[in-house]
C-alpha positions in Angstrom: 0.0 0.0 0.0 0.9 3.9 -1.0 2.1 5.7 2.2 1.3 9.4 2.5 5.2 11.1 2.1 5.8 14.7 2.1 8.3 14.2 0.1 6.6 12.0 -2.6 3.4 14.0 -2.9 2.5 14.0 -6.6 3.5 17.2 -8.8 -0.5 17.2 -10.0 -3.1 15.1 -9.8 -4.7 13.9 -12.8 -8.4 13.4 -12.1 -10.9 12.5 -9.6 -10.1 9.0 -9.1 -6.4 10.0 -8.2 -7.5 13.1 -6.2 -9.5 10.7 -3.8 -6.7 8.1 -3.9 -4.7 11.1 -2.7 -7.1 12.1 -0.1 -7.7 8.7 1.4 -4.0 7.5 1.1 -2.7 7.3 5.0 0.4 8.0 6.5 2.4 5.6 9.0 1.9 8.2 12.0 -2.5 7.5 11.2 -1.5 3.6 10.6 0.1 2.8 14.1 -2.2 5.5 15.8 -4.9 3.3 15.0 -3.1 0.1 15.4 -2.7 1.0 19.1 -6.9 2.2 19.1 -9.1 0.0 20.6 -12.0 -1.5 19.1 -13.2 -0.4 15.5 -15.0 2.5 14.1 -18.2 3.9 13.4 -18.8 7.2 11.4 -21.6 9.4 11.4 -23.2 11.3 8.4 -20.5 9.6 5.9 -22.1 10.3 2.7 -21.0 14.0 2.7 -18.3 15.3 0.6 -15.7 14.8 3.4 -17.0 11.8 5.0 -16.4 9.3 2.1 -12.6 9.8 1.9 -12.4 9.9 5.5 -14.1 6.6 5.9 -12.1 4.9 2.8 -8.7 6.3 4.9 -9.7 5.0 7.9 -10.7 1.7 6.4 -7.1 1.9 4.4 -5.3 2.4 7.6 -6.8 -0.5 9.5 -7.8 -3.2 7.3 -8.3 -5.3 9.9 -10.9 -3.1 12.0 -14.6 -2.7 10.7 -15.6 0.3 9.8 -19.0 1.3 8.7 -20.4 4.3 7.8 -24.1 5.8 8.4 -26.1 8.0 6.5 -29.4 8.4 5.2 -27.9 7.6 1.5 -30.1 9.5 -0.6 -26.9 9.3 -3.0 -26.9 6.0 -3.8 -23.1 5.9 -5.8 -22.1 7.3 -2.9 -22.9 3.5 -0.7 -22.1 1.3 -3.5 -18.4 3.4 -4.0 -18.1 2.9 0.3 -18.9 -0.9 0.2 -16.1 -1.1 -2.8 -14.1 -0.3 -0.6 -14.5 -2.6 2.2 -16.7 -0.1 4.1 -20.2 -1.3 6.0 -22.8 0.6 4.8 -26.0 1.3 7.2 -28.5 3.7 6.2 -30.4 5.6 9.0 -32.2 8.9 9.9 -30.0 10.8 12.6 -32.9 12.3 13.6 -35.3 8.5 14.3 -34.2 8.2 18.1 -35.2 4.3 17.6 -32.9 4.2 14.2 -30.0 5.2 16.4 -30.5 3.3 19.6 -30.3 0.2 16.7 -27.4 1.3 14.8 -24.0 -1.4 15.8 -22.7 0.2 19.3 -19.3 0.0 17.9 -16.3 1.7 20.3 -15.1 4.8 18.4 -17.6 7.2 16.8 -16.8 9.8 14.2 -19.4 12.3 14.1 -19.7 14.0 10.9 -23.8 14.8 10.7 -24.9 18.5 10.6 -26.0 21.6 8.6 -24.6 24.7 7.9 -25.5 26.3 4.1 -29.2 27.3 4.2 -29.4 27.6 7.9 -31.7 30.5 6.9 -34.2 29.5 5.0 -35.2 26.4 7.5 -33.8 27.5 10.8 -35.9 24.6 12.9 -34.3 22.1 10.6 -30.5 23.4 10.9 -31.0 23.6 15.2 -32.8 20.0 15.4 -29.5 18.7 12.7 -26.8 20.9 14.8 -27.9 20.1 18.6 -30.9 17.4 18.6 -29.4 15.0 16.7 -25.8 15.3 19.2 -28.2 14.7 22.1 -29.7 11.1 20.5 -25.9 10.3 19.5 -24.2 11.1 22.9 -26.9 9.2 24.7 -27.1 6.0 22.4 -22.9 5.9 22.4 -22.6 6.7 26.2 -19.7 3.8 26.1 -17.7 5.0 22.9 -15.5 7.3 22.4 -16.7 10.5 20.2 -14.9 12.5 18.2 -17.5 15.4 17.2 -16.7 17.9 14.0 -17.5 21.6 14.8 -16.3 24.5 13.3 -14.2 27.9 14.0 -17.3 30.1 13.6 -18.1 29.6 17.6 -15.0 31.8 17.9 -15.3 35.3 17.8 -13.2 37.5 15.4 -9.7 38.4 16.6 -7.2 40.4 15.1 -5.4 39.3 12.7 -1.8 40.0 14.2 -2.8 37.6 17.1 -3.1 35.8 19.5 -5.7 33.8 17.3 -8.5 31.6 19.4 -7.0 28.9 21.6 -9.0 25.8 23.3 -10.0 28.3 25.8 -11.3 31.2 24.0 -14.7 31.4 25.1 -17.3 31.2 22.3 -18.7 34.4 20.7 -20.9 32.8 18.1 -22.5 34.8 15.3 -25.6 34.3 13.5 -28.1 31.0 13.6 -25.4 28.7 12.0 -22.8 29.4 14.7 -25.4 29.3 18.1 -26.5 25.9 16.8 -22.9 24.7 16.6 -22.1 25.8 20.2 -25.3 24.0 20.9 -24.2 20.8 19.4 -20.7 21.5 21.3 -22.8 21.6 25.0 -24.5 18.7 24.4 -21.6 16.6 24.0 -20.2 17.9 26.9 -23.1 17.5 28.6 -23.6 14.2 28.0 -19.9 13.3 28.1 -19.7 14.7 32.1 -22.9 12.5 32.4 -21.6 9.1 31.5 -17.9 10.0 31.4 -18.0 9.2 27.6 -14.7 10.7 26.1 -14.5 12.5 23.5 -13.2 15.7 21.6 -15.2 18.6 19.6 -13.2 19.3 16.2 -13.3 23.2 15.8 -11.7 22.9 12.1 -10.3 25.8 10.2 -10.9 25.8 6.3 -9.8 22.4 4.6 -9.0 22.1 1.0 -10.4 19.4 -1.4 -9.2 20.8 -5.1 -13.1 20.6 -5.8 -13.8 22.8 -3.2 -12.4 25.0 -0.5 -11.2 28.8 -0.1 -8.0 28.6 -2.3 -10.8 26.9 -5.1 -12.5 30.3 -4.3 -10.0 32.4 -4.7 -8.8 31.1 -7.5 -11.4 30.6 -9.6 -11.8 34.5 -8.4 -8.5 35.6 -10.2 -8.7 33.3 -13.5 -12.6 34.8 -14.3 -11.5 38.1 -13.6 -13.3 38.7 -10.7 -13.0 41.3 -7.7 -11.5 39.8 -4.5 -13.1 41.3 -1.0 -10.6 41.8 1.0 -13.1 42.5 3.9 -11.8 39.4 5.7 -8.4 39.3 4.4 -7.2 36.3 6.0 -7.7 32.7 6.4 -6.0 29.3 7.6 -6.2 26.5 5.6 -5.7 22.8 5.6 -5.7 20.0 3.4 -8.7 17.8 3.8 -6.6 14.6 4.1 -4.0 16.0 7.1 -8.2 16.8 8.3 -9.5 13.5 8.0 -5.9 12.0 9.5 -6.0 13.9 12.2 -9.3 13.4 12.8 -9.2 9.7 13.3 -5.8 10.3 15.0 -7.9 12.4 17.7 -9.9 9.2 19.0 -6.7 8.5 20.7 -6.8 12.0 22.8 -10.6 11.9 24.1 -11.1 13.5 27.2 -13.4 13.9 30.0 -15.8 15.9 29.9 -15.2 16.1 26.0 -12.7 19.0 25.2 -12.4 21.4 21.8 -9.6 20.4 19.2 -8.5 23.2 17.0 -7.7 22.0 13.1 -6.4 24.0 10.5 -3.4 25.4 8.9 -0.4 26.2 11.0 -0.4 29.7 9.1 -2.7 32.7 8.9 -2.9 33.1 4.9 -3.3 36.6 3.9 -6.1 36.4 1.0 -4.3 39.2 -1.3 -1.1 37.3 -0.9 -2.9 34.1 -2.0 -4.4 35.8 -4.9 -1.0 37.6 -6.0 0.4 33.8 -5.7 -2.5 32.9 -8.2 -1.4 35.4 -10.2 1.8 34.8 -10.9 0.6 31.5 -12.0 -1.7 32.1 -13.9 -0.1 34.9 -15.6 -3.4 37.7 -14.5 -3.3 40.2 -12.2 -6.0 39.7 -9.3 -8.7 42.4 -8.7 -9.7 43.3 -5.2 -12.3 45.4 -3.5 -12.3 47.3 -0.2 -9.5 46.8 2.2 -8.2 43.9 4.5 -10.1 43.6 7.5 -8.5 44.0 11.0 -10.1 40.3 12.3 -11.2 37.3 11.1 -11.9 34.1 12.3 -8.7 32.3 13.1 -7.9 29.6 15.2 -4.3 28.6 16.9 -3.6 24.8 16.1 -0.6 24.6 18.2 -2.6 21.8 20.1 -3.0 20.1 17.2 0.4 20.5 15.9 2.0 19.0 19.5 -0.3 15.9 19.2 -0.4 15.2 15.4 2.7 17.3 13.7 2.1 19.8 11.1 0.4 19.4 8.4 1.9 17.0 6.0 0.7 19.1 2.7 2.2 22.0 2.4 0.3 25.4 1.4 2.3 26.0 -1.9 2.0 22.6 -3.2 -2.2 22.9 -2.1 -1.6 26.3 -5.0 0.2 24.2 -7.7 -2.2 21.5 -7.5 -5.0 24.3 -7.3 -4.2 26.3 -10.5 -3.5 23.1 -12.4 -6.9 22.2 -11.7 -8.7 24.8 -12.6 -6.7 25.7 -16.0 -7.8 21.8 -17.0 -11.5 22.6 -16.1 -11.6 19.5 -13.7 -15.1 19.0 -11.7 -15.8 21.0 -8.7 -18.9 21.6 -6.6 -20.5 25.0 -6.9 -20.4 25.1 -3.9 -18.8 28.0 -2.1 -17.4 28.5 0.9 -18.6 32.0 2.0 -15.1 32.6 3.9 -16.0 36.2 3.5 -19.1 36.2 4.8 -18.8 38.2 8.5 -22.5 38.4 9.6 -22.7 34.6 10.1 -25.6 34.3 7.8 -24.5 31.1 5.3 
């Protein structure tokens, strides 16, 4: 099997196929991390756009452990591309209490469910997603260990100069999205003080999938021509296979009462020097609008970084693969991240 080598990442990566290979490909650090794991591993809302890698890695790490992934499954290639790959496949309403309480009470729990884009336009469905569905979880896997995702947007904005948000920043959420999220946070922690359930809440900076992902914004931004706010003018980012490593990594570091876990790059990218970078590549000059603002949601992964080492893809190779991706017209999502977006409304 193909080990993940900072020194033998590709120089650009042909297609999908190779791009998911890439993404799912482990390193020796996630391979004896889980060797030494009790138990195997169960993964929550895995038919997302982040949770079928990360359940192909983890099943690529530790053949011998049975992993299986839930989700309702309303994408059906989705399933039949996880059970390829030697990946249990059980579909289930997160939401159906009973459906839960039934699922395989399996040791170590990846939770992945929730909802973020469109938070707006059905509020009651985004709170019931982000802290009801935590509450059925924590209770039905009050023996496993849970390692929860959240997000950097409980954090308030701090300047960009520093000190960015540590562990203990309290949160200072914004908008409907972000209350729910520090919802879904309490809830764990609740129930993780109640039956001494360890686990860790994953309060993850921007990753990169080349399909997806701020540098696929900004990108695209500067090959169509099109004007860069520089309102937040900064951002860390991450590559979505150091995320899903490190993710599985973090079932080994569960704590009591369940404790936040920053993820993200070790750097706080400056947006106009990622666009300039862009530039230069592609041979245009960037347009921008307005001027770099004084905060922005940031996060210090120092924590990160002492349990798990930095980041095994670096930030200029993430640009080379980017721009070669998007001067071939490979897929991508349409689906933005709104990094710029301050009022919290996604």
């Amino acid at each position: 099997m193909d080990l993940l080598i900072p020194e033998q990442l590709p120089e650009r990566i042909d297609d999908v196929e190779a791009l998911e290979e890439l993404l799912s490909r482990p390193s020796q650090a996630l391979i004896d991390d889980l060797a030494a794991l009790d138990g195997d591993i169960i993964i929550l809302g895995v038919a997302g756009k982040v949770g079928v890698c990360l359940a192909r890695l983890a099943k690529r790490a530790a053949p011998e452990k049975r992993v299986v992934g839930v989700a309702r499954f309303s994408d059906a290639e989705a399933r039949q591309r996880l059970e390829a790959w030697g990946v249990e496949t059980v579909a289930c309403d997160l939401l159906d209490r009973q459906a839960v309480a039934a699922l395989p009470k399996l040791p170590n729990v990846i939770y992945m469910a929730g909802l973020k884009f469109g938070t707006g336009e059905n509020p009651g469905f985004a709170w019931a997603m982000n802290s009801h569905v935590p509450a059925i979880v924590a209770e039905a896997f009050a023996q496993a260990r849970i390692v929860a995702f959240s997000t950097l947007c409980v954090y308030p904005f701090v300047e960009v100069t520093g000190p960015l948000c540590d562990e203990d920043t309290p949160p200072l959420p914004i908008g409907e999205y972000a209350n729910s999220c520090v919802a879904r946070e309490r809830l764990f922690q609740y129930f993780s003080a109640q039956h001494d359930t360890p686990g860790r809440l994953i309060r993850l900076n921007y990753a990169i999938d080349l399909r997806y992902g701020v540098l696929f914004d900004i990108a695209s931004w500067v090959y169509e021509g099109r004007p860069i706010d520089l309102g937040t003018g900064h951002a860390n980012v991450i590559w979505q296979g150091d995320v899903n490593a490190q993710v599985l990594r973090a079932l080994g570091h569960c704590q009591v009462p369940s404790r936040p876990l920053n993820m993200g790059g070790p750097e706080a990218a400056s947006v106009r020097a990622l666009a300039d970078a862009f530039g230069r590549r592609f041979g245009r000059e960037p347009l921008f609008a307005g001027e770099e603002g004084a905060t922005a949601w940031l996060n210090d992964t120092s924590l990160a970084a002492q349990l798990f080492g930095y980041p095994l893809v670096p930030l200029e190779r993430m640009l080379d693969w980017t721009v070669d991706w998007i001067e071939r017209d490979m897929p991508h999502y349409d689906k933005p991240t709104r990094y710029e977006i301050r009022d919290g409304q996604f």
